[in-house]
Backbone as XML, in Angstrom:
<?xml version="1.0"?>
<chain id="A" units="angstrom">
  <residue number="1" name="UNK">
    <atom name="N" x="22.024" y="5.512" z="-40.526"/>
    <atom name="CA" x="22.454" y="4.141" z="-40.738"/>
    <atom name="C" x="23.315" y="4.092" z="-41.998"/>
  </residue>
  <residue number="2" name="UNK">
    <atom name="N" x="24.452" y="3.333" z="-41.795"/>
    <atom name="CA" x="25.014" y="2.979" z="-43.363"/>
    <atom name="C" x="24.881" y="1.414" z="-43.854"/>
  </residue>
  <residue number="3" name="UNK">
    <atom name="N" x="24.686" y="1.601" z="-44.962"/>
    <atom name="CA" x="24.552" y="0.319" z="-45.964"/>
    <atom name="C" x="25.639" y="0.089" z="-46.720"/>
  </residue>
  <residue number="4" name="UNK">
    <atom name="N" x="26.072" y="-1.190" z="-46.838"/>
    <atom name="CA" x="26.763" y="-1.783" z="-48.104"/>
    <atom name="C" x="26.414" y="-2.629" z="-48.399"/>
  </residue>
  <residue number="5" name="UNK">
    <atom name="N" x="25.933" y="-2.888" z="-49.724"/>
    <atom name="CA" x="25.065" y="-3.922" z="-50.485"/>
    <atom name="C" x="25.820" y="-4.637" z="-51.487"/>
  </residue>
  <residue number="6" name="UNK">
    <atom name="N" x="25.806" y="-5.685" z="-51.725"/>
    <atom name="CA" x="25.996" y="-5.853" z="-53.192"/>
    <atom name="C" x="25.948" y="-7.547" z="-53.365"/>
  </residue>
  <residue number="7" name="UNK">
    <atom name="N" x="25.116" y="-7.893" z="-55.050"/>
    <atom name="CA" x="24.992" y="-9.015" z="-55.124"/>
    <atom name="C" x="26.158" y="-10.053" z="-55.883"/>
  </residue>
  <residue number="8" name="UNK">
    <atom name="N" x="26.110" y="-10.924" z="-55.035"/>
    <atom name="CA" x="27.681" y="-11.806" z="-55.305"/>
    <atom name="C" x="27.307" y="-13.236" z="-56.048"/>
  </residue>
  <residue number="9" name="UNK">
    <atom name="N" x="27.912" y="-13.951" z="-57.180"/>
    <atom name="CA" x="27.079" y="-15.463" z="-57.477"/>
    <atom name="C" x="25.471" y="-15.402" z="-57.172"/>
  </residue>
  <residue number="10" name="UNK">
    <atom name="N" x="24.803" y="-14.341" z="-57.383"/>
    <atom name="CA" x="23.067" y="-14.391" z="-57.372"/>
    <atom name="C" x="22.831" y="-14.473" z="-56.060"/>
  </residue>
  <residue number="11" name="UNK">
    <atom name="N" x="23.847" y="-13.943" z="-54.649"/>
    <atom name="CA" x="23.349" y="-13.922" z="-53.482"/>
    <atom name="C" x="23.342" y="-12.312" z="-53.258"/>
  </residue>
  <residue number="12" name="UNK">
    <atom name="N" x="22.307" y="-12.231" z="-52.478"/>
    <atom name="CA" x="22.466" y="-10.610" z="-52.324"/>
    <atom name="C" x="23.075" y="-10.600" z="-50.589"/>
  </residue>
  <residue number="13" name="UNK">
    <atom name="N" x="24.248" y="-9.657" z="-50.289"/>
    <atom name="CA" x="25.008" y="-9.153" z="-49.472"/>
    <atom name="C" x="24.883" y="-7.888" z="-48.718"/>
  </residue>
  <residue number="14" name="UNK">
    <atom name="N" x="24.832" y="-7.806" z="-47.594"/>
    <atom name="CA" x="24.846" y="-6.603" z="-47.352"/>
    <atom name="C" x="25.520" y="-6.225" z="-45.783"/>
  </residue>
  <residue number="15" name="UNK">
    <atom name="N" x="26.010" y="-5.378" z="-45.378"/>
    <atom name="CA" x="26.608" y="-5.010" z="-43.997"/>
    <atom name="C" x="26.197" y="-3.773" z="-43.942"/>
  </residue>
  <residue number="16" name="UNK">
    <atom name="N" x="25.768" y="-3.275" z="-42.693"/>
    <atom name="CA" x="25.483" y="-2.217" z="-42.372"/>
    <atom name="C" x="25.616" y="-1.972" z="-40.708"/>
  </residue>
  <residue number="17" name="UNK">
    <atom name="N" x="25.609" y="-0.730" z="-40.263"/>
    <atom name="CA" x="25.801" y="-0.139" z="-39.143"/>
    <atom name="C" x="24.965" y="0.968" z="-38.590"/>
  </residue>
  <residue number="18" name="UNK">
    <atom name="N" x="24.388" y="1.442" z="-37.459"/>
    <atom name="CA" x="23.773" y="2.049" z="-36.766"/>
    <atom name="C" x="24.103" y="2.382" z="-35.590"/>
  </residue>
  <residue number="19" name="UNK">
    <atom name="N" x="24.131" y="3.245" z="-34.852"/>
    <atom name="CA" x="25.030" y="3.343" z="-33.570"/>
    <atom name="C" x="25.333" y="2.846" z="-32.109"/>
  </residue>
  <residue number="20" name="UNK">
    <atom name="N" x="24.575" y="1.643" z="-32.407"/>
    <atom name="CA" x="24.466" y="0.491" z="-31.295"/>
    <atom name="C" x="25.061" y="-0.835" z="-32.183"/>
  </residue>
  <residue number="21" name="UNK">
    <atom name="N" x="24.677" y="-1.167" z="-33.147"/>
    <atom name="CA" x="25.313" y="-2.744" z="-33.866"/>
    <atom name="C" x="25.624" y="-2.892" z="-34.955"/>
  </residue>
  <residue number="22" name="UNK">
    <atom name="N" x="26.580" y="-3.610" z="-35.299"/>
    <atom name="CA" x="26.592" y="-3.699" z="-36.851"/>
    <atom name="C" x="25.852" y="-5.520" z="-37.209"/>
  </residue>
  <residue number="23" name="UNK">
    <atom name="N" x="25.665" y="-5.411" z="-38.547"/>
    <atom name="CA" x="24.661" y="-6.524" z="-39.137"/>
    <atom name="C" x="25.089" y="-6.678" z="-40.273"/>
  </residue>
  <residue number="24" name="UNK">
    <atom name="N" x="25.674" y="-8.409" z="-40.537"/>
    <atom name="CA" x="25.915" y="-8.917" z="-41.694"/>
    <atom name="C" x="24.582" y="-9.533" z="-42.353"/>
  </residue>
  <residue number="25" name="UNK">
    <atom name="N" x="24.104" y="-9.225" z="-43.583"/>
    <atom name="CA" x="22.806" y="-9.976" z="-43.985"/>
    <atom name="C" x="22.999" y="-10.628" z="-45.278"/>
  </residue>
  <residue number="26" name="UNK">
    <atom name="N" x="22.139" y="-12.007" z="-45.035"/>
    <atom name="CA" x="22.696" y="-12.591" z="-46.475"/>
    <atom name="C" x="21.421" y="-12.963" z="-47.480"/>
  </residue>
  <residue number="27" name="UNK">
    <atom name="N" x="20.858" y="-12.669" z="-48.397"/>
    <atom name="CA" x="19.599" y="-12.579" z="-49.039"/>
    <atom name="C" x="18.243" y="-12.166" z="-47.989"/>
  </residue>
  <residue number="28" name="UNK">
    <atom name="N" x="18.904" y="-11.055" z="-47.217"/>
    <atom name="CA" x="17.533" y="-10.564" z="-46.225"/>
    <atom name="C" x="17.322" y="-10.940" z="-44.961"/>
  </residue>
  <residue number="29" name="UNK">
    <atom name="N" x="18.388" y="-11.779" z="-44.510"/>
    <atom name="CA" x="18.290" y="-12.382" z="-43.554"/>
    <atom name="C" x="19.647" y="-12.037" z="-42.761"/>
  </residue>
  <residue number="30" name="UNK">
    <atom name="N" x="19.483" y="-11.475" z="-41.205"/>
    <atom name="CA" x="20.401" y="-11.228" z="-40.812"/>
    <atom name="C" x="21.283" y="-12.739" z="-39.818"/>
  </residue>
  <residue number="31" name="UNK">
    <atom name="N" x="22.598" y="-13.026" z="-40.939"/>
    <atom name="CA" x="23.015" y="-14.110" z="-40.221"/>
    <atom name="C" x="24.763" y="-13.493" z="-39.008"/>
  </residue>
  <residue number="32" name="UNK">
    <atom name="N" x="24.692" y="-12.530" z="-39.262"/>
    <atom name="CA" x="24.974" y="-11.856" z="-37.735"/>
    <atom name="C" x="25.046" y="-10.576" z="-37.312"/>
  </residue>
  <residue number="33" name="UNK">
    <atom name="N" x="25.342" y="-10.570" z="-36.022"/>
    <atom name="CA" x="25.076" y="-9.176" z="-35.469"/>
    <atom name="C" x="26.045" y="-9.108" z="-34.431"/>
  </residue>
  <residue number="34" name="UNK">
    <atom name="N" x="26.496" y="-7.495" z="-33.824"/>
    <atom name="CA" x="27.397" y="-7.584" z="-32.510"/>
    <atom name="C" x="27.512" y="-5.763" z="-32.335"/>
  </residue>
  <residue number="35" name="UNK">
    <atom name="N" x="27.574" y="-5.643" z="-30.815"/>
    <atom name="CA" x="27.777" y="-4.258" z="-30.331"/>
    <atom name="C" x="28.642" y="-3.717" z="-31.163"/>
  </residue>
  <residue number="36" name="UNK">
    <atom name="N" x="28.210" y="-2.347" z="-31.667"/>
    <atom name="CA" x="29.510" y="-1.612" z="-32.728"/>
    <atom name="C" x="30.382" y="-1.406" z="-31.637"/>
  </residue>
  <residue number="37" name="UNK">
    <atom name="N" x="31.902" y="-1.040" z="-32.380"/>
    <atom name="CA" x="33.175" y="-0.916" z="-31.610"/>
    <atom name="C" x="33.296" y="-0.250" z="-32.631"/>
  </residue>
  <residue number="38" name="UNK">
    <atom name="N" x="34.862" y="-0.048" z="-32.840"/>
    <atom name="CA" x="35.693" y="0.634" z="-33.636"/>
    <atom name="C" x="36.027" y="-0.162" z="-34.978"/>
  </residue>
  <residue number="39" name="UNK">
    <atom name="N" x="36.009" y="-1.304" z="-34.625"/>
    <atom name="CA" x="36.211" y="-2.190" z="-35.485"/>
    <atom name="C" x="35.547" y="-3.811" z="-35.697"/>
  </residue>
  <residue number="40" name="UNK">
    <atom name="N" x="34.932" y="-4.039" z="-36.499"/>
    <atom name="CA" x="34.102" y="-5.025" z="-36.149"/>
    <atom name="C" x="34.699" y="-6.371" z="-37.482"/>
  </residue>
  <residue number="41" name="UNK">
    <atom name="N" x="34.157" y="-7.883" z="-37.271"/>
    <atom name="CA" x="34.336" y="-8.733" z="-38.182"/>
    <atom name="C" x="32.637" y="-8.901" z="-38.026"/>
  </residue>
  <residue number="42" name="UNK">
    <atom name="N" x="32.223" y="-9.566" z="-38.969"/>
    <atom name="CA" x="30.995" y="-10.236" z="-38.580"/>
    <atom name="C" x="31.024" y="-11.293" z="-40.231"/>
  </residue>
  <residue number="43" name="UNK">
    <atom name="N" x="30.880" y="-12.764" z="-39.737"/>
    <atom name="CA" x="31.147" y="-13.932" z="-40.611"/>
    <atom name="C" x="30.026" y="-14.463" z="-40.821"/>
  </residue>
  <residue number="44" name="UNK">
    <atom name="N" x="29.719" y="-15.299" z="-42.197"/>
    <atom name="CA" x="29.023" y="-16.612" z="-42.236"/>
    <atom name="C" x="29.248" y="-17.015" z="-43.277"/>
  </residue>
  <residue number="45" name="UNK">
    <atom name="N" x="29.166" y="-18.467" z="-43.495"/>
    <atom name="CA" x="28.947" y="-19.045" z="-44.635"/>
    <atom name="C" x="28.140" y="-19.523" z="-45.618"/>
  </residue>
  <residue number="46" name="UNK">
    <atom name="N" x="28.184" y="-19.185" z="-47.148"/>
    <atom name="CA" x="26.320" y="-19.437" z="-47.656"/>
    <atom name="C" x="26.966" y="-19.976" z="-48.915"/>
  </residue>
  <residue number="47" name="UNK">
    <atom name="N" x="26.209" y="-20.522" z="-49.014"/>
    <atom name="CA" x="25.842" y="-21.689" z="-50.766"/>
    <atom name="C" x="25.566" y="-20.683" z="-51.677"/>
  </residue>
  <residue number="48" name="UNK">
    <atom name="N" x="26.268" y="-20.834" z="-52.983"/>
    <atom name="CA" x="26.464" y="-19.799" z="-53.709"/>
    <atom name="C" x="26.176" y="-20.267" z="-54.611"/>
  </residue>
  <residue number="49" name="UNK">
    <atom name="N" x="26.225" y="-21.156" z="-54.686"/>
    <atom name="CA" x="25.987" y="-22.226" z="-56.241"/>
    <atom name="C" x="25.485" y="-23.720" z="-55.938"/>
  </residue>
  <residue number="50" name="UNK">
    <atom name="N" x="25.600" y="-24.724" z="-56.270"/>
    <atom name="CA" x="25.647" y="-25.831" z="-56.332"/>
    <atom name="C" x="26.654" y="-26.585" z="-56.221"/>
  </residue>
  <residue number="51" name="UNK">
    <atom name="N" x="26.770" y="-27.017" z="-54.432"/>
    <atom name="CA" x="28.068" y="-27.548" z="-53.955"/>
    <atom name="C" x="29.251" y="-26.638" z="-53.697"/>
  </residue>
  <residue number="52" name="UNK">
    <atom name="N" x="28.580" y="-25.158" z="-53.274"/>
    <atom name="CA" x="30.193" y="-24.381" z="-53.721"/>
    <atom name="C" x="29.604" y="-23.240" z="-52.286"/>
  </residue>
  <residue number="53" name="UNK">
    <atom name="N" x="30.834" y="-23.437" z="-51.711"/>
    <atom name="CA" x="29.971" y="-22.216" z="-50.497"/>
    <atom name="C" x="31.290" y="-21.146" z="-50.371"/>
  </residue>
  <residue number="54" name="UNK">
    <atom name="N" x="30.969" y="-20.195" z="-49.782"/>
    <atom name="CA" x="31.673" y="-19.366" z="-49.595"/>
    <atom name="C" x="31.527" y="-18.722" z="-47.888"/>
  </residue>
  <residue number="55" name="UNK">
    <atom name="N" x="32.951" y="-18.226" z="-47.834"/>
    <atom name="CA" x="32.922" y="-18.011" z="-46.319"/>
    <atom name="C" x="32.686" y="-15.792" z="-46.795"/>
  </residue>
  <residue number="56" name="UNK">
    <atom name="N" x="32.033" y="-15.834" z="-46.550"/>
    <atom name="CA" x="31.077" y="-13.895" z="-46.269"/>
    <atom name="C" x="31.879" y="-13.468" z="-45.497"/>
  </residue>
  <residue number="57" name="UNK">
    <atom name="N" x="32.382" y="-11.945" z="-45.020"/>
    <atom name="CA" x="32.528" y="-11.193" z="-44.014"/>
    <atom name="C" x="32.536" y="-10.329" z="-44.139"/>
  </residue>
  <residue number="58" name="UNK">
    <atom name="N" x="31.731" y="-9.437" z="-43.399"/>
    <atom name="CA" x="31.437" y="-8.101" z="-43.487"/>
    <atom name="C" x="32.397" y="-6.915" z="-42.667"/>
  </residue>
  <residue number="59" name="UNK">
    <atom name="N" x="32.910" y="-6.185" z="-42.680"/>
    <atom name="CA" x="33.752" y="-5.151" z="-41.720"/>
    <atom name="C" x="33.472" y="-3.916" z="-41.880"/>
  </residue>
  <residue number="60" name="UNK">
    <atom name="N" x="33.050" y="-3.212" z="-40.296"/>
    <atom name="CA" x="33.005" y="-1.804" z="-39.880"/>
    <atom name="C" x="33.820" y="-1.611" z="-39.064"/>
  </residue>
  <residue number="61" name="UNK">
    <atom name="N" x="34.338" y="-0.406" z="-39.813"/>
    <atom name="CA" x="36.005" y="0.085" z="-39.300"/>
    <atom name="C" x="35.163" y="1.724" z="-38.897"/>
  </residue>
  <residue number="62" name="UNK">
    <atom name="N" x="35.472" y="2.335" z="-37.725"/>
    <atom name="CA" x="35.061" y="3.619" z="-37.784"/>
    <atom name="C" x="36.641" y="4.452" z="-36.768"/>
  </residue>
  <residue number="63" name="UNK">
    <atom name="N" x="36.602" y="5.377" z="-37.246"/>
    <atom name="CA" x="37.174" y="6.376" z="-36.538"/>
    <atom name="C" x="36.880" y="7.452" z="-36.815"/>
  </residue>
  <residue number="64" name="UNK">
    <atom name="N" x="37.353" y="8.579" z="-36.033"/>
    <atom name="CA" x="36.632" y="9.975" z="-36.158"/>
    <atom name="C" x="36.226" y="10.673" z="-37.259"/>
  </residue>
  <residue number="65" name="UNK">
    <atom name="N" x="35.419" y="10.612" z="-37.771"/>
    <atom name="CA" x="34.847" y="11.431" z="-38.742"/>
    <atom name="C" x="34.418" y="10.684" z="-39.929"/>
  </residue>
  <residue number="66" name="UNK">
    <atom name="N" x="34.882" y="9.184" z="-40.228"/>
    <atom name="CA" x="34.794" y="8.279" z="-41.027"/>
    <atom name="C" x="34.413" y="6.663" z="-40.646"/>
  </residue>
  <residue number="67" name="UNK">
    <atom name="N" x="33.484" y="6.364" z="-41.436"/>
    <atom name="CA" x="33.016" y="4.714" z="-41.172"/>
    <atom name="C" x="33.349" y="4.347" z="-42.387"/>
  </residue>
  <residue number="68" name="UNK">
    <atom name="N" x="33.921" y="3.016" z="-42.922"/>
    <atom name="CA" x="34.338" y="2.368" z="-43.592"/>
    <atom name="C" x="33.429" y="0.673" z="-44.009"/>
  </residue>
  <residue number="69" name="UNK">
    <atom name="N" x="32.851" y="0.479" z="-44.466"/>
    <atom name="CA" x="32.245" y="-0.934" z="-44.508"/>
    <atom name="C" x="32.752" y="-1.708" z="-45.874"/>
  </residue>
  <residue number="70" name="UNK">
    <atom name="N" x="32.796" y="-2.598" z="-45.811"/>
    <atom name="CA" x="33.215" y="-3.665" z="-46.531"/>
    <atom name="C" x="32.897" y="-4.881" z="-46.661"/>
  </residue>
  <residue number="71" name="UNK">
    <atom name="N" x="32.824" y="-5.839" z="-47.791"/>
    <atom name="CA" x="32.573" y="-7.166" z="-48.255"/>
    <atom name="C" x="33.506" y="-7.795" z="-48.673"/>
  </residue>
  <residue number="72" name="UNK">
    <atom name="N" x="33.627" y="-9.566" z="-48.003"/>
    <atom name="CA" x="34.353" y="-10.404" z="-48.846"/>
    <atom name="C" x="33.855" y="-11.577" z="-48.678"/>
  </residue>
  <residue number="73" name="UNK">
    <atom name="N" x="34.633" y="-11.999" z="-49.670"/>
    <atom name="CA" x="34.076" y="-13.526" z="-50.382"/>
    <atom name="C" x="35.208" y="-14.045" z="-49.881"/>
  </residue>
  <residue number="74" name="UNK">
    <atom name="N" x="35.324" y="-15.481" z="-49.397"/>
    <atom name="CA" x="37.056" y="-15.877" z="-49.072"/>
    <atom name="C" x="38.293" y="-15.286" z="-49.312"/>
  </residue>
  <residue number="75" name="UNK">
    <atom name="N" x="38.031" y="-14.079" z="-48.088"/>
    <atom name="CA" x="39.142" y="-13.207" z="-48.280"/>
    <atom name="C" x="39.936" y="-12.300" z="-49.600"/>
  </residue>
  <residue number="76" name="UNK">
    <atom name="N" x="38.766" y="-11.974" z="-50.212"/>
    <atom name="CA" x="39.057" y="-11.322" z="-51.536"/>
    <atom name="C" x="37.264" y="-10.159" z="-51.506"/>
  </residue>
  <residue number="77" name="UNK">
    <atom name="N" x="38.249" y="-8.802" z="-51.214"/>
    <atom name="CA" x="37.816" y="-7.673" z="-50.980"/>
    <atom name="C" x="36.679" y="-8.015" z="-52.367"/>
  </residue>
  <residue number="78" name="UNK">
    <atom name="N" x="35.186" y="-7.792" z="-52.204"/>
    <atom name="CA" x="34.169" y="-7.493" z="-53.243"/>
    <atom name="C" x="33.518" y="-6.344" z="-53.246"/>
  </residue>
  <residue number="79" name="UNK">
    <atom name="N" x="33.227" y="-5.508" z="-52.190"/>
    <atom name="CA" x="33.046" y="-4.052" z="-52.460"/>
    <atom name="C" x="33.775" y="-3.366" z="-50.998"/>
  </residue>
  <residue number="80" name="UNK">
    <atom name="N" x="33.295" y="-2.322" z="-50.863"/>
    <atom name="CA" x="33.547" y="-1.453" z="-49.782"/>
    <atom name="C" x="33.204" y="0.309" z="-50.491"/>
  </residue>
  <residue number="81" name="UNK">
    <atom name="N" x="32.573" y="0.680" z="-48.674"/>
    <atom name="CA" x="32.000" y="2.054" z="-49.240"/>
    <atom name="C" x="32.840" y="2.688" z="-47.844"/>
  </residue>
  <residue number="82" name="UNK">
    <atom name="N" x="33.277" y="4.583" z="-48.245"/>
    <atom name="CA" x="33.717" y="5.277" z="-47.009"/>
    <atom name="C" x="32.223" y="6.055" z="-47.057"/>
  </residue>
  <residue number="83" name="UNK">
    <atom name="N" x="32.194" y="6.318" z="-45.842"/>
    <atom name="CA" x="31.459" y="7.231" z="-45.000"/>
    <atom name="C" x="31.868" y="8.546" z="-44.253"/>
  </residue>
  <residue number="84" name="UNK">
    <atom name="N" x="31.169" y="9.306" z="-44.975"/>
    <atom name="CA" x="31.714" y="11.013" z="-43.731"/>
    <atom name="C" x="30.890" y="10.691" z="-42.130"/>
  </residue>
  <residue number="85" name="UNK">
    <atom name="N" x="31.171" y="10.808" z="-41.372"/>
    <atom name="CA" x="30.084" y="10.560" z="-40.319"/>
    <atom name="C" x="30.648" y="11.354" z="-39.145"/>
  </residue>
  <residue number="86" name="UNK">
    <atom name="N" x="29.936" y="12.304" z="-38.423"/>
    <atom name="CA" x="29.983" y="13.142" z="-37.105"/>
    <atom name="C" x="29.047" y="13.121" z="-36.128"/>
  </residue>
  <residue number="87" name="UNK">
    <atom name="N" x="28.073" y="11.768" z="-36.466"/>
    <atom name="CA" x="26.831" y="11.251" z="-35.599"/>
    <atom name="C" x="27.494" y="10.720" z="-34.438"/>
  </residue>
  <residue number="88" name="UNK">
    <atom name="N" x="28.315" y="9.628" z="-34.325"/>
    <atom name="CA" x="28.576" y="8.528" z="-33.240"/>
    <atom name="C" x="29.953" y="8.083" z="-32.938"/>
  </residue>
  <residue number="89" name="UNK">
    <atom name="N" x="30.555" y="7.829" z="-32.120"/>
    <atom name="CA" x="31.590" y="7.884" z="-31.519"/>
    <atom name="C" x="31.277" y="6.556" z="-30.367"/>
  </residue>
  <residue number="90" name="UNK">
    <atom name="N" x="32.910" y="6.304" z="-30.211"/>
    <atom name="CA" x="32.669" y="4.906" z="-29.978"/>
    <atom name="C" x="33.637" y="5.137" z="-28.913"/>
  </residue>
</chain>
């Protein structure tokens, strides 16, 4: 499985992948999910503060030999991790 974590405005973030789905989670809670492909979006929106929300999206990009995951906050890249991977194929 791969993880990308990271905490944003005191929310904790995370996207990850396994070789059936990927999963956007937002303080522990998975607010989505969808069959892995090659390339995935997976969205939601969460309260970050007081009166202030932000639109989340998580992305798994895979091609041969490499998975790619990533975080953003309204379209402004907040982390991203590469992956070596020779497990799964899509």
């Amino acid at each position: 499985m791969h993880k990308l974590a990271v905490t944003y405005r005191g929310t904790k973030l995370r996207v990850e992948s396994d070789q059936y789905e990927g999963r956007l989670l937002i303080n522990g809670l998975i607010r989505a999910r969808i069959k892995l492909t090659s390339v995935i979006r997976l969205t939601s929106t969460v309260q970050t503060d007081y009166e202030w929300h932000e639109l989340i999206e998580g992305t798994i990009k895979q091609k041969p030999g490499k998975v790619t995951l990533a975080l953003y906050a309204n379209n402004t890249q907040i982390a991203r991790k590469d992956f070596c991977s020779q497990l799964w194929s899509i």
